[in-house]
LOBAGU-878603 format. One record per residue (C-alpha): x, y, z. Coordinates in pm, whole numbers, plus 50000, padded with zeros to 5 digits. Example, Ala and Ser with C-alpha at 12.3 -4.5 7.8 and 13.67 -1.06 7.14 Angstrom:
BEGIN
SITE      X      Y      Z
SITE  51230  49550  50780
SITE  51367  49894  50714
This chain:
BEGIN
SITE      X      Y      Z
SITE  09253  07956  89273
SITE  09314  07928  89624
SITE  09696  07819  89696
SITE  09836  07711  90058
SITE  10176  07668  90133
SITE  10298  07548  90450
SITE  10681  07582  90599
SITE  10851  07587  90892
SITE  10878  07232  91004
SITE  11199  07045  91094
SITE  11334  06787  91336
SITE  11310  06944  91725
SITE  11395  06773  92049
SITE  11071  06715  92295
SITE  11087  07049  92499
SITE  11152  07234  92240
SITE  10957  07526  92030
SITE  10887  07565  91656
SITE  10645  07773  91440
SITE  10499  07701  91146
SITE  10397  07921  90867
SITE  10114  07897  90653
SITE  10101  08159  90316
SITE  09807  08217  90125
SITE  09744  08290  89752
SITE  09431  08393  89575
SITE  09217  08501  89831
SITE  09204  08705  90139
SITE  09164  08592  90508
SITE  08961  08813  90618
SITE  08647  08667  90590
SITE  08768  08303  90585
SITE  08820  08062  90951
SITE  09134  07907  90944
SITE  09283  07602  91075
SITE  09573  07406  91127
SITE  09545  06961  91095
SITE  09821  06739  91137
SITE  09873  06363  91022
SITE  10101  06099  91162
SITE  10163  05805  90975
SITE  09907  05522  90971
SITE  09678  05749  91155
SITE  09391  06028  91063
SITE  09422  06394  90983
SITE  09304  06542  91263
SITE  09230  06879  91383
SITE  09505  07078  91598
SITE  09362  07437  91635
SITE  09126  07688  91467
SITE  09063  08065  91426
SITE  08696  08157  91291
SITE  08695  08508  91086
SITE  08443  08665  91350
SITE  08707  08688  91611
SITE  08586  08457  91893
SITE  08835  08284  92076
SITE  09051  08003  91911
SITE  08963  07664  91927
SITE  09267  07364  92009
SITE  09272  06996  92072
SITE  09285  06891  92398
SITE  09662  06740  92314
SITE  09760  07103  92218
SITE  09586  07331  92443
SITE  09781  07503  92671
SITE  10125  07457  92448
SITE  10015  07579  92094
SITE  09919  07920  91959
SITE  09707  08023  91624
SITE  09760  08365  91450
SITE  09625  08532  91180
SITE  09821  08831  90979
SITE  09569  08948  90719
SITE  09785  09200  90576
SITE  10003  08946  90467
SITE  09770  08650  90425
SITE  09975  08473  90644
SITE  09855  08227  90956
SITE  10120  08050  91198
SITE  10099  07842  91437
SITE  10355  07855  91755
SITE  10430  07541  91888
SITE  10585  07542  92245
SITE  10705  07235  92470
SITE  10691  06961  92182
SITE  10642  06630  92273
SITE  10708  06328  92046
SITE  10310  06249  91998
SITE  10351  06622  91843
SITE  10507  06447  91517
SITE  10335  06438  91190
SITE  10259  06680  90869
SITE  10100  06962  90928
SITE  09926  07135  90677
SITE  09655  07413  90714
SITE  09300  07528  90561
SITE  09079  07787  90512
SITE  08706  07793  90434
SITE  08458  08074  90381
SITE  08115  08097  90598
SITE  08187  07766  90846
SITE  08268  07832  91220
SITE  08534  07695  91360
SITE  08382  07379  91471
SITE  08213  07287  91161
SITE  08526  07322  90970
SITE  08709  07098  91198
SITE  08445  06842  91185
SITE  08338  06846  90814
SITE  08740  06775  90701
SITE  08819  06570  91009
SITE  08560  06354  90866
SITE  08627  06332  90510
SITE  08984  06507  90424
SITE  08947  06503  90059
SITE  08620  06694  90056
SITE  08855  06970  90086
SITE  09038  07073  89756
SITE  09316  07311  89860
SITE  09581  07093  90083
SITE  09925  07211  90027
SITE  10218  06943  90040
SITE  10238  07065  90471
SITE  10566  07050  90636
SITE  10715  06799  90855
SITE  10694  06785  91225
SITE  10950  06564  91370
SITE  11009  06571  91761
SITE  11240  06294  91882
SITE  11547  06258  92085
């Protein structure tokens, strides 16, 4: 069964950098996209950034581009996501996902859209960025 377990988050000042850590269980990355969603309370998961298993360039939000950073370590079924000059609208759980045969946006779209269609959430880790 495929396990994801997010870490990494705590409470950071805007400016700030963090990176969050995603390990895998039960399957291997290599052939799967990843991706990285956050949720803020009251408000929709929503896709941050995205890796697709072929190698093309990463996809991010337009709120994160320029700031955050995927990464894939296959070797150690591991993704992470580096987080640089955090701003409060930055705050939220982040968890991450993994699907087999989608591209990058497909997977974004397809969970954006319906979150629970997707079986393998871990609990995420909290994001807090205040002064």
């Amino acid at each position: 069964q495929l396990q994801l377990v997010e870490s990494g988050g705590t409470l950071v000042r805007p400016g700030e950098s963090l990176t969050l850590s995603c390990a895998t269980r039960g399957f291997t990355l290599d052939y799967y996209a990843i991706a990285w969603f956050r949720q803020a309370p009251g408000k929709e998961r929503e896709g941050v950034s995205c890796l697709s298993a072929s190698g093309t360039s990463p996809n991010y939000a337009d709120s994160v581009k320029g700031r955050f950073t995927i990464s894939r370590d296959n070797g150690r079924n591991t993704v992470h996501l580096q987080m640089n000059n955090l701003k409060p609208e930055d705050t939220g759980v982040y968890y991450c996902a993994a699907a087999f045969g989608l591209d990058c946006p497909t997977l974004i779209r397809r969970i954006s859209t319906d979150p629970q269609s997707y079986e393998h959430w871990g609990q995420g880790t909290q994001v807090t960025v205040s002064s």
